[in-house]
N, C-alpha and C positions, 0 to 999 in steps of 0.2 A: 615185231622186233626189228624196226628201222636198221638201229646202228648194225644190229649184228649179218643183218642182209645186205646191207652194204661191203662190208669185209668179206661176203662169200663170193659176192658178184663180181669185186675188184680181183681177187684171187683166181675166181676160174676164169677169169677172164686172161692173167697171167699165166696161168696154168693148167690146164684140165685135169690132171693127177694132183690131188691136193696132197697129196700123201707126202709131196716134198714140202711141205712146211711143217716145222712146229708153231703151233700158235700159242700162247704165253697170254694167259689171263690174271684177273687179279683172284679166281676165286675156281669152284669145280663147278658153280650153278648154273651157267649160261652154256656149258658143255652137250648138256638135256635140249637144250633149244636151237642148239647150231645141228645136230643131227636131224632135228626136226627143218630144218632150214635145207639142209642138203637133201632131205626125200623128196620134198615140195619140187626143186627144182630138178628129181629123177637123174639128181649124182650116182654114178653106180659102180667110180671106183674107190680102194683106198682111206681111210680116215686119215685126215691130218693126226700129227699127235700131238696131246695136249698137255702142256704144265701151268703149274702156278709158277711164279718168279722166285717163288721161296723152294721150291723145287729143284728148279732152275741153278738158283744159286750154292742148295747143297750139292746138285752135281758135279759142279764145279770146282766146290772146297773138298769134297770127298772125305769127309769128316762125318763121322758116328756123334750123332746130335743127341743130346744129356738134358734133362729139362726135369724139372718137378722133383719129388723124393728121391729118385734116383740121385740128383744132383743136390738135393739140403743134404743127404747123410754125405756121399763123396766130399763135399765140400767141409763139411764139421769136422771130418777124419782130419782132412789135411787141416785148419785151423786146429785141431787140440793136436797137431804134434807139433804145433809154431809154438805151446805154451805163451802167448800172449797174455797180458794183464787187459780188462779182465778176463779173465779163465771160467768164459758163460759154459751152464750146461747146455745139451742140444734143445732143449721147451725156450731158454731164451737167447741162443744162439737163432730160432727161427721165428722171432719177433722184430728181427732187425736184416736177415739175409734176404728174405726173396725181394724185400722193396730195394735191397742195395744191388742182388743181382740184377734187375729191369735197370735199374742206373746204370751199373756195368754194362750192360748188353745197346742200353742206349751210348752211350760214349765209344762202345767199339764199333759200331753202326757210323754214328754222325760223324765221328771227330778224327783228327789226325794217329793223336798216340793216345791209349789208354792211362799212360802212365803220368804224364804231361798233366791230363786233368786232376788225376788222383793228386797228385803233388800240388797241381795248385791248391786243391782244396783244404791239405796240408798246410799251405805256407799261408791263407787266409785265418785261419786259426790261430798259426803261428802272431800273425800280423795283431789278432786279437786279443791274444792271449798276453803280449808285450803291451798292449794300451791300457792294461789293466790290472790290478793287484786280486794275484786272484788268491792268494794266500796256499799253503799245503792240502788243505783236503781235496782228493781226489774225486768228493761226489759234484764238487762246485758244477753246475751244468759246461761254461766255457770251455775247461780243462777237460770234462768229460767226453765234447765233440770233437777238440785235440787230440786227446787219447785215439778215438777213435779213427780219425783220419789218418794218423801213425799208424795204426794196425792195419788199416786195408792198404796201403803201401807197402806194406809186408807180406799181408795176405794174401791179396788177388793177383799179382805175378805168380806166386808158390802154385795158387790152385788153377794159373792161364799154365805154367808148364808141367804142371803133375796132370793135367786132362789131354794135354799134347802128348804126351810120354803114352799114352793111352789110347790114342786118336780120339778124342773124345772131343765133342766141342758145344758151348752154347748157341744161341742165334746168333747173338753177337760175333763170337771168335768164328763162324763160319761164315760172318758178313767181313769178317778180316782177311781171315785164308781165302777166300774166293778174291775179292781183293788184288792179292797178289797176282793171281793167274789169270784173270780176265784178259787183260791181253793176248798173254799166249793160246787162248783159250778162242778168243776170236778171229787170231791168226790164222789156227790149225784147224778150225771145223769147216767141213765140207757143208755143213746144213743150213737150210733156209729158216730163221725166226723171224714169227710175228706180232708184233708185242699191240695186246688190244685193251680201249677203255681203259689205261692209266693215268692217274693222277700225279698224289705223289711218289716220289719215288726216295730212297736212302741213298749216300752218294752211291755207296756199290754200285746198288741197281741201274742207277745213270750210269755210270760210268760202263755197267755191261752193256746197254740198252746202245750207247754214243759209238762205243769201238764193236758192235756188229755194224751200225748204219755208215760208221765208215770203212769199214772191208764190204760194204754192199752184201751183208749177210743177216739184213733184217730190214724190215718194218715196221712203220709203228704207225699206228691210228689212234687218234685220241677221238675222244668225244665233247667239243666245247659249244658255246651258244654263244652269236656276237652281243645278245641283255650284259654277261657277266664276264666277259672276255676280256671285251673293248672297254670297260670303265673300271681304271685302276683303283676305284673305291670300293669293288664288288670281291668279297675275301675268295668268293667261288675259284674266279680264275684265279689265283693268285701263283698258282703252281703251273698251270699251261701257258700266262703269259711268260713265263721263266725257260719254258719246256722251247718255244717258239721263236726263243732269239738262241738255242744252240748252232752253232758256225753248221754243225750236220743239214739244218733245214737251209734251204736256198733255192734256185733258179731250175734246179735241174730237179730236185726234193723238194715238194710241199710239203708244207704243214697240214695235215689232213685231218679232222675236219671239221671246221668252224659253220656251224648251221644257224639259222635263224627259227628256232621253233618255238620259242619263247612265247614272243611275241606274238604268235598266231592265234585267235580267239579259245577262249577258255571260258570256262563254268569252273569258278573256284567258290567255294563258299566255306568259311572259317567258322566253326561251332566254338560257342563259349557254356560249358557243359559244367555242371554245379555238382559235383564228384567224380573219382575216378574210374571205379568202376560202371556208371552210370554213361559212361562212351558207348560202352557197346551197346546200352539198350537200345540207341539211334540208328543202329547200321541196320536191323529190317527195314526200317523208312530209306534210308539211303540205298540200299541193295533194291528197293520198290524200283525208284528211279532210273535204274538201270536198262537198256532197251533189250540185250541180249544175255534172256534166262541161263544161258550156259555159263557166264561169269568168265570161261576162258579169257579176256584184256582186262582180267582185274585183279590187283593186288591190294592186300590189306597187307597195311606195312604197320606191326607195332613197334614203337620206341620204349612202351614199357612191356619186357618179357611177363612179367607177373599178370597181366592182362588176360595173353590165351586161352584160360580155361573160360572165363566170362563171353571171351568173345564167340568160343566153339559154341556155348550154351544155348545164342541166339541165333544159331547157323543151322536147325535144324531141318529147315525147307529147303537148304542147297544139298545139291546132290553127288557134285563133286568137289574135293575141294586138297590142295597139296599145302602140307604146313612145312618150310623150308628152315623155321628158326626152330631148335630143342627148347623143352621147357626144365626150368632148372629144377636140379635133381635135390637142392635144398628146398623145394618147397613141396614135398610129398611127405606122406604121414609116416613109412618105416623110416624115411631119413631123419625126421624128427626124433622116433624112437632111439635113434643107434645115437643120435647127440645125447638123448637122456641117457642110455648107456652107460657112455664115457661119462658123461657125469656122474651117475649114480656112483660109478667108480670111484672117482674122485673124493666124492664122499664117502664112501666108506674108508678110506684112509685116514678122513680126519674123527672118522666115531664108528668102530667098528661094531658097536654095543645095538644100534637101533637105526630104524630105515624113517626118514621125514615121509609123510603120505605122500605129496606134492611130488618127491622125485619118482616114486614108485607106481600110481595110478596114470601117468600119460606112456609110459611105457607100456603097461597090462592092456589100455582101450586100442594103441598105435599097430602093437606090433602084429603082423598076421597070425590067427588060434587055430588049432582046430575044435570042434565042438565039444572034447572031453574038454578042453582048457579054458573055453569059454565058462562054463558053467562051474569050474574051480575059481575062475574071478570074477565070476558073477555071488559067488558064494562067500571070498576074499574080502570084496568091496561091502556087502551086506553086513558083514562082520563089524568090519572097520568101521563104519559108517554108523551104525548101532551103538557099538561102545564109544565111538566119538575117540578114536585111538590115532590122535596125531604122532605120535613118532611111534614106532611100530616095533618092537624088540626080536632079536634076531632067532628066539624062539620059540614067538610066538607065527615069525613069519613062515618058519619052517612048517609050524602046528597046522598053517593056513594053506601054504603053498607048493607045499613038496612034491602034490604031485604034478607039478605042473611040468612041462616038454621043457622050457628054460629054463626051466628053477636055476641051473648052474650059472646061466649068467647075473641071478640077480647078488650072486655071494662074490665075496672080496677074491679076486686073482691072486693065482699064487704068482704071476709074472704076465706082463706084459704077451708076450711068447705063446703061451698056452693060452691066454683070453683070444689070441686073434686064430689060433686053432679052434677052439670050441665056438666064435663067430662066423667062420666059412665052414664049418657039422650046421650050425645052425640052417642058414642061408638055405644050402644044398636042401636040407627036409622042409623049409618051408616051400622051397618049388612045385610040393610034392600034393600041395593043400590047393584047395579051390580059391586062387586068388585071380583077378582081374590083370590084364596083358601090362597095363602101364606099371604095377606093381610090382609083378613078374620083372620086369625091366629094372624097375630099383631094387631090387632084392639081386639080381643078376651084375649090377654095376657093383655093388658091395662088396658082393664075392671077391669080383675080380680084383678088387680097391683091397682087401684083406689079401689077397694071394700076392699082390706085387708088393706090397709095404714085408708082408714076409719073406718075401724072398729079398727083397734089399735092404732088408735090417739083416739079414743071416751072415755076412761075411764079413759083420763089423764088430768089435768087440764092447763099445761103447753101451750104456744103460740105456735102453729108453723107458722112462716111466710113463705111469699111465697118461699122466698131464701132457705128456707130448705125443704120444699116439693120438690123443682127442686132437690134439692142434693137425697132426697130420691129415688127420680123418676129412674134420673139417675144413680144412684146405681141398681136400678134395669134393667134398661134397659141397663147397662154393663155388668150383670151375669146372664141375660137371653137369652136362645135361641131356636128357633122355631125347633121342632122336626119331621123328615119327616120319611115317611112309604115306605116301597118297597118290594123287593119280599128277604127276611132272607135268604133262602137257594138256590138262582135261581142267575145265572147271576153276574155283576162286584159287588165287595163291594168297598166301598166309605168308609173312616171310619179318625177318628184320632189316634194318635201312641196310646192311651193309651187305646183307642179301641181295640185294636190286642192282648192285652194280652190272653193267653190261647192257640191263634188261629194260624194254619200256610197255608201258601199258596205257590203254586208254582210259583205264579207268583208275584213277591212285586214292586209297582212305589211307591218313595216318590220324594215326590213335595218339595221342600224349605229348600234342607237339609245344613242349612248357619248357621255358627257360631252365635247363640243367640236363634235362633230356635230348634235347635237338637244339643248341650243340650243350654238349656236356657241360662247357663252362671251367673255371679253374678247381678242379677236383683232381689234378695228377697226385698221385702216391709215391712223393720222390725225396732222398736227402740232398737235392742238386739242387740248389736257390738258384729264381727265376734270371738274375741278370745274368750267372754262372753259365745255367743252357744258352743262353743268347750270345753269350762270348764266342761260345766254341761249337755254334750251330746244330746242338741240341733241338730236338724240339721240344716246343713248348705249349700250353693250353692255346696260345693263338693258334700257333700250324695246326692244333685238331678242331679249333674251331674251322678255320678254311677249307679243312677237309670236308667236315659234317655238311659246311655250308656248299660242299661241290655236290655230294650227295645227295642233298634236299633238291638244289635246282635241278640238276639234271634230271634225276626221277621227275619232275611236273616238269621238265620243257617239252616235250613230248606227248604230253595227255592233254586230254580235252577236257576232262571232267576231274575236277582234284576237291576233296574232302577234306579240311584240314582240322582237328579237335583235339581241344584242349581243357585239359582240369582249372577253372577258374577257382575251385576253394583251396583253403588255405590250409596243411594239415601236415605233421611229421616235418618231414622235412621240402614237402612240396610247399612252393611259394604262391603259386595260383596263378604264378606270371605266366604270359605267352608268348613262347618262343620270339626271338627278338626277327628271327629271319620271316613271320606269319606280319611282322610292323613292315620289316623292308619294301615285300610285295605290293602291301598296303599301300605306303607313302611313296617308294618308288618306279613301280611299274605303272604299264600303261592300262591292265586289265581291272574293270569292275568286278568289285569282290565283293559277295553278299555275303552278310554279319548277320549268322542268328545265337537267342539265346535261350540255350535250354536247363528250364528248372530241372532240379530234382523232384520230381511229383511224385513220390513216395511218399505216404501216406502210412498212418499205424494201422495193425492189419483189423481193425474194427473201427470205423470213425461215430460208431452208433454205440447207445450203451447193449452189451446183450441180454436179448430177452428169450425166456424160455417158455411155452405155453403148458398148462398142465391138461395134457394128455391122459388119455385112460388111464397107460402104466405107469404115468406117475400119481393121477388122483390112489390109483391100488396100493403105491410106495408108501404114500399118505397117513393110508387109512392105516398101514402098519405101525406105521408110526405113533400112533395116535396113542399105543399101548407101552409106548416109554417116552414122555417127552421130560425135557431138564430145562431146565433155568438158561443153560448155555448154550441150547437150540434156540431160544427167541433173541437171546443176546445178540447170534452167529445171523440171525436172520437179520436184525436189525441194522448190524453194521454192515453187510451185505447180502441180498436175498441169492445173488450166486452163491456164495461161499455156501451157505444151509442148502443148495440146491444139490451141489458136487459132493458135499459130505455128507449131507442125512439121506437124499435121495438115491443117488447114486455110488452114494459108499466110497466114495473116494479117498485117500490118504496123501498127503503131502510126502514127499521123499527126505529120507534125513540125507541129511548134510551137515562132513565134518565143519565143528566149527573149531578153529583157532582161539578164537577168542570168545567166554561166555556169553550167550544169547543173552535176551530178558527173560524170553523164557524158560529157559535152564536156570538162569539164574535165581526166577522165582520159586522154580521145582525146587533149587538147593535150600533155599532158606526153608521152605514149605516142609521138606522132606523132613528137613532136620528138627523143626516142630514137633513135627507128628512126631519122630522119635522122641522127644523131651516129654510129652506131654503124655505120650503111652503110656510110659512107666508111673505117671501121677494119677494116671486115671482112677477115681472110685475113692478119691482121696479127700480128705477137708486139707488143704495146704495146710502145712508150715513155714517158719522163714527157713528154717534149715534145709526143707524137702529143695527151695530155688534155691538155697544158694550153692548144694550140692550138683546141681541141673548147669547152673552158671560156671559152677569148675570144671565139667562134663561137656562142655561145647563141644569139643575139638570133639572127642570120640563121637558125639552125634551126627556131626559135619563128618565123618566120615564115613558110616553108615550109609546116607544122605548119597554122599560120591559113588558108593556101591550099587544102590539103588538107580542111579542115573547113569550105571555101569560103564561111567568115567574113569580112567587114568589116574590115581593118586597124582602121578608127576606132571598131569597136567594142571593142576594147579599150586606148581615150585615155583614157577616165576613170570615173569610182566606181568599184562592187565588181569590175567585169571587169580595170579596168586591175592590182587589188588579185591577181586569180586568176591574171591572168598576170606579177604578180614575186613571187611563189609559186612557180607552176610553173617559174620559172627558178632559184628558189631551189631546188625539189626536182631539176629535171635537174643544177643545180651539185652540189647533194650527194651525185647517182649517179656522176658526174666523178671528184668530188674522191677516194670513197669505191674508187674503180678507180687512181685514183694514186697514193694513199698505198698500196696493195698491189704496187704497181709499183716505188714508191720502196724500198719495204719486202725488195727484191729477191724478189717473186714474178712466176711466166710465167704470165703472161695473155693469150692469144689467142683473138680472138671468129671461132668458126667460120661462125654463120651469122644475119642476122635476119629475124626474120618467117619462121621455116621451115617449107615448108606438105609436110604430112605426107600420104597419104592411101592408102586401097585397105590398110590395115591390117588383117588379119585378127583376129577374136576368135573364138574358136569357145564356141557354147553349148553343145553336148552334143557331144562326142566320138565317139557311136554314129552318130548321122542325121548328122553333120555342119553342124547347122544353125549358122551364122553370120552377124554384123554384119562392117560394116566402117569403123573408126575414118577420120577423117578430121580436119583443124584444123592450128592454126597456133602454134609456139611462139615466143614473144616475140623469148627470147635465148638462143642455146646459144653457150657458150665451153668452152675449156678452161684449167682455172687446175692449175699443179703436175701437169700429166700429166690430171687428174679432169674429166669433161667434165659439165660445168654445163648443166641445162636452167632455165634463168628464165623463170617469170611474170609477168608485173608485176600488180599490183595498186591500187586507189584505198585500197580499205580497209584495217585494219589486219589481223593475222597472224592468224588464229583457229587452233587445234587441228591442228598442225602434226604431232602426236606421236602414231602408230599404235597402238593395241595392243587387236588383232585376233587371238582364237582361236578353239576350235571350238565353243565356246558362243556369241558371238555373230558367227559370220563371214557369213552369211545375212541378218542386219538391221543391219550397223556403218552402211552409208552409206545407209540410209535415211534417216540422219539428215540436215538440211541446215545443220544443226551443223559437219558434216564436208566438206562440199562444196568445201574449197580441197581437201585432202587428195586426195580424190576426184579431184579435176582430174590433180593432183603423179604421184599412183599411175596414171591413165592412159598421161601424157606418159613416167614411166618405162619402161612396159610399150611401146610404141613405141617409144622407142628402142633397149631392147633388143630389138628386131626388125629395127630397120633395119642393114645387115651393116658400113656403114660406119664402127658406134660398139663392134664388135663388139672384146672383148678389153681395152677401156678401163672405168675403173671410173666410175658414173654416179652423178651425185648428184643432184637435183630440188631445188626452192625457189624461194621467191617475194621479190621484192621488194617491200615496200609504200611507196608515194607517200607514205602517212601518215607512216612512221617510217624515212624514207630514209637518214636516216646509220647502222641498224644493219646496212647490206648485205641478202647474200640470206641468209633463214631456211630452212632446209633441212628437208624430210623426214626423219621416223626414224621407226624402228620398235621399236618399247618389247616389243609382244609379235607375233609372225607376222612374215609378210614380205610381200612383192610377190604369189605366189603366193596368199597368202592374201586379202591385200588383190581381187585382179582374181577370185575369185572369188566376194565380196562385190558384185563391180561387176557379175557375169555374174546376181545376185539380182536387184539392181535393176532391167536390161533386161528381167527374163524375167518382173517384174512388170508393165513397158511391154505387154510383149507379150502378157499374158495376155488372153486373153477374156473371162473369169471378174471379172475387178478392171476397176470402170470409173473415167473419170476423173473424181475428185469434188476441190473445190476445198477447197484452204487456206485457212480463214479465220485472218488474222492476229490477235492479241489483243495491245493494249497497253498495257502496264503502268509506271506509275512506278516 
């Protein structure tokens, strides 16, 4: 820590009691490192004492400083009794304050008079509003920014002297009031300040900073480098050259102190890194590098917060390490929860009848359980998830969920007031649960964030509805963040840029160094147009770029070793660009910078297809098997031998999942189901035309059946695409109807013998010597008899594929290996069965499918071009006996697709 050893040596060397200085920093971080400064050098009296400048200067105003909720309600009170037009409630009175307050707070900060700017900004509207016809409506936008610069003219005096009446003050109005008194203030004090590592500064703060150095009741040490000093193009200095021509520094005052570190040999090396999380993976290779395993002279500096958890991830080998930046308290899973919350709330205002899944399932997985309430949404979701029950009725959710520890917060509030009651009962008994410390912590911030919001809503008469509570909330929960402990002087530092001020190290990694990040770029959140701050020395995105860019150099003038990386792809709102200050170094320093580039080498988590050997316990799975096989087992194998391996072997089940919008195959089920119902009640029958067309005015009641069966939501299919899939489906059951009557009308006999005929204990024999056999099993859609010919039907979603056999003794061993052929496949099973069963015995059989896709061409029938049945089933006795080999394991299909 050069700079700050320097300031202890200069000091005791003035004084051996440090206790007579206050020293004046820009931050409390480098406070940890000058005590370690002063043991080293076996100081044994007194601490100096220490502030920040913003400290500093409340002592000075002597003002009770007001900020955040506190100051949105104070301020809305006072704006609803100005009755201004418009007359916003408090949800969008807080869509326009806090960015106008940081405007106010900046104008009382930079500029002369508060009021001076307000009015100008007034009379520019004014200016604009005359060059223009803007006619009477009051929503025109011109008029509208008139309007509103009128009001805060109005406004903001009313709410600068009702918070004065109170002592109360923002940053602003206590960078005014101090202001006033700084002179007197430097006149009257007996004490020594020493103002260290400042940049820039607010006039206040100059102006404290100038009338102590001239009553000789202060110091000041800067830290500048002659690289960025001495060349008026470098934005670095741009604030210490300024700092250096005050009349204070001269002959008998130096200007203290201008180092040449810059320029001293360096190891810099710029990573161009192909995603953003993919930074961190580099830092074991770069921490390799490192000479001294303790890490102690090394900071990891991230510029993007969202970073730290990836980067703790890869830091499992250090063994100490101090994290000095919070990680924000919106990116944890309860904080997620309490946003669904507030929303769920929100909706239920607008439909208090029934719960969307989507806002209810992230709350249930988020929020901390305990193991009774786990297993009631484990049984909740199972439910839901079964019936396919997208909006969720408010009594059935009771039916589901009542016993849950929340149940109360998932129901409609009877006010704002008592929801933020039963949210801190909440909090308080999840503490109580076996949760993990960082959770613990977000559950602890809540609380507290529910306890102040009700206590500063209490003494105001105003509504707040739930919509503005969520904004509050979430106000909060974007400028908070959870604070972590570690070892201050031991091991790696973790920290953010603005963290590092004061401090140096020999070893520096920054993570994200990409144009918008390091410097921010023009991203201010202001209604003060850019030439407007320039008038009246406001700052603006340039001053925070010069700033960014004093912080990048000075952290690497110092180090030996600097790490510089950045996200080269392109994504969201990241540009891929690289910080423009990682070009500057490049083109204009003197140090050689080595450029490397690193892929993303991530790879899918299999680059092989999987293959499975059949082992004992599976040839034993097998051989169980071998006593129900169906039609859709060889199908499943064929379009992939995993899929038959998870499912028939190992039993596996796919998980439901709600769908939105009907599947194919739901959707197949609905037309399928609804069949089956039409056709039950004809069974044993010789058609008539009357039997279809009474069938055909009978749809709807089928189709609903069908929904019952698929233990579906009636109202999920009222509207869009579902309602769209079910007059479809009604349109293809009409056209399977219609397609049976005109054969009927046509005088042909048509009698359906049976539906849904389950078949099974069907023998196939594999080898004729040993005997060794399967036994078929399944279910055929539709068997009739049309003309004497007994019809086996399939149905089908898809269209007709490869319907037409022609199977000899060249390829009768590999036909249906193909999954090409897999309806066929099925057809020639289902034949092969009924020719077994005795009761179809002597009638002639025909097989076909009917496809949903192409339902007015009836059933498409099996033929045989070359072989027969014979031939066909023992092509199918190839396929099983490859099932069963030992020899062939199952190795997966990978699909390949092509335009």
């Amino acid at each position: 820590m050069k700079f700050l050893n320097k300031i202890i040596h200069e000091l005791l060397a003035q004084n051996t009691d440090l206790s007579v200085f206050n020293i004046v920093i820009p931050g409390k971080r480098p406070i940890v490192f000058i005590r370690q400064i002063l043991e080293e050098n076996n100081y044994s009296g007194f601490l100096p004492n220490f502030y920040t400048i913003e400290e500093l200067i409340d002592r000075i105003a002597d003002k009770q400083p007001i900020q955040g909720i506190a100051l949105w309600l104070f301020a809305f009170d006072v704006y609803k009794s100005l009755n201004l037009i418009p007359n916003d409630n408090f949800s969008d009175f807080l869509k326009w304050f806090p960015t106008l307050q940081k405007d106010w707070d900046d104008i009382l900060k930079f500029s002369d008079s508060d009021e001076v700017v307000l009015q100008y900004m007034f009379d520019e509207e004014r200016i604009k509003e005359w060059a223009q016809n803007l006619g009477e409506d009051d929503d025109v936008p011109r008029k509208k920014f008139l309007n509103f610069w009128r009001n805060m003219n109005i406004f903001l005096p009313v709410l600068k002297k009702k918070l004065q009446e109170r002592n109360w003050a923002t940053s602003g109005m206590i960078h005014e009031t101090a202001k006033a008194k700084i002179n007197d203030f430097a006149k009257a004090t007996d004490q020594q300040f020493v103002f260290c590592g400042f940049n820039a500064f607010t006039p206040v703060e100059e102006k404290l900073v100038r009338s102590l150095l001239q009553w000789d009741k202060g110091q000041c040490f800067f830290q500048a480098d002659h690289y960025y000093f001495d060349d008026e193009r470098q934005e670095a200095g741009k604030f210490l050259r300024n700092h250096k021509l005050w009349k204070e520094f001269n002959d008998s005052r130096a200007f203290q102190w201008i180092e040449d570190d810059f320029n001293q040999p360096k190891n810099i090396k710029v990573y161009e890194v192909s995603g953003n999380v993919t930074q961190t993976k580099i830092l074991p290779e770069i921490f390799s590098e490192i000479e001294n395993k303790t890490y102690s002279n090394t900071a990891l500096v991230l510029l993007d917060e969202n970073l730290l958890p990836a980067s703790l991830d890869v830091m499992h080998g250090i063994d100490h390490l101090n994290i000095t930046m919070g990680f924000p308290l919106k990116n944890l899973s309860f904080s997620n929860a309490v946003k669904q919350l507030f929303y769920l709330q929100k909706q239920l205002e607008k439909n208090k009848y029934s719960y969307y899944y989507r806002d209810l399932f992230p709350i249930l997985e988020e929020l901390p359980k305990s193991p009774e309430d786990e297993q009631i949404i484990n049984q909740f979701k199972t439910r839901i998830e079964e019936r396919n029950i997208v909006y969720i009725s408010q009594k059935l959710l009771r039916e589901l969920l009542s016993g849950l520890s929340y149940f109360h917060l998932l129901q409609k509030a009877d006010s704002t007031g008592c929801y933020l009651d039963m949210l801190i009962d909440f909090c308080k008994k999840i503490k109580w649960l076996e949760i993990d410390d960082i959770q613990y912590e977000n559950v602890s911030h809540f609380e507290n964030a529910f306890r102040i919001i009700k206590n500063q809503v209490t003494p105001y008469d105003f509504e707040i509805k739930m919509e503005t509570l969520e904004i509050l909330i979430n106000q909060h929960i974007n400028s908070e963040s959870i604070d972590f402990q570690g070892e201050p002087l031991r091991g790696l530092q973790i920290m953010g840029l603005l963290e590092t001020r004061l401090l140096n190290f020999e070893n520096v990694i920054l993570l994200s160094v990409n144009e918008g990040k390091l410097p921010l770029g023009n991203s201010q959140n202001t209604y003060i147009p850019f030439d407007i701050r320039k008038f009246f020395d406001l700052h603006t995105f340039l001053e925070n770029d010069s700033i960014y860019a004093y912080h990048f150099y000075r952290l690497i003038q110092d180090a030996q070793n600097v790490h510089l990386l950045f996200n080269a792809l392109s994504s969201g709102v990241n540009s891929g660009e690289k910080s423009r200050f990682i070009t500057q170094i490049e083109m204009e320093s003197s140090h050689n910078i080595e450029h490397l580039i690193i892929e993303n080498s991530s790879e899918p988590i299999s680059s092989q297809p999987i293959e499975i050997n059949k082992t004992d316990i599976v040839l034993e799975r097998l051989e169980k098997w071998k006593e129900k096989v169906s039609a859709s087992h060889l199908t499943s194998y064929l379009y992939n031998p995993i899929d038959f391996y998870l499912s028939k072997i190992l039993n596996t089940s796919e998980t439901d999942e709600i769908e939105e919008e009907l599947s194919v195959k739901n959707y197949g089920n609905l037309v399928h189901y609804s069949l089956q119902e039409v056709y039950e009640v004809l069974k044993g029958k010789i058609l008539k035309e009357n039997d279809l067309i009474e069938s055909i005015k009978a749809i709807d009641q089928y189709i609903d059946i069908a929904i019952e069966k698929l233990k579906h939501q009636p109202e999920f299919y009222e509207k869009g695409m579902n309602f769209i899939h079910k007059a479809i489906a009604k349109k293809v059951i009409e056209s399977i109807l219609t397609y049976d009557l005109d054969l009927v009308k046509s005088g042909n006999k048509l009698e359906i013998i049976a539906i849904e005929r389950r078949f099974e204990n069907v023998d196939f024999y594999l080898d004729d010597i040993t005997k060794d056999k399967v036994s078929f099993f399944g279910f055929i859609d539709r068997i009739d008899r049309l003309n004497g010919t007994v019809r086996i039907i399939d149905y089908k979603t898809a269209k007709i594929k490869n319907l037409i056999v022609k199977i000899d003794a060249d390829n009768v061993d590999a036909y249906f290996h193909n999954s090409d052929r897999k309806q066929a496949l099925q057809l020639c099973i289902y034949q092969y069965v009924i020719q077994s069963l005795s009761e179809f015995w002597g009638f002639p059989v025909e097989t076909g499918i009917w496809s949903f896709a192409e339902a007015k061409k009836g059933v498409v029938s099996l033929q045989f071009e070359k072989g027969g049945i014979d031939e066909a089933m023992k092509s199918v006795r190839s396929l099983i006996l490859e099932i069963l080999n030992p020899e062939v394991s199952f190795k997966e299909n990978i699909k390949s697709f092509t335009n």
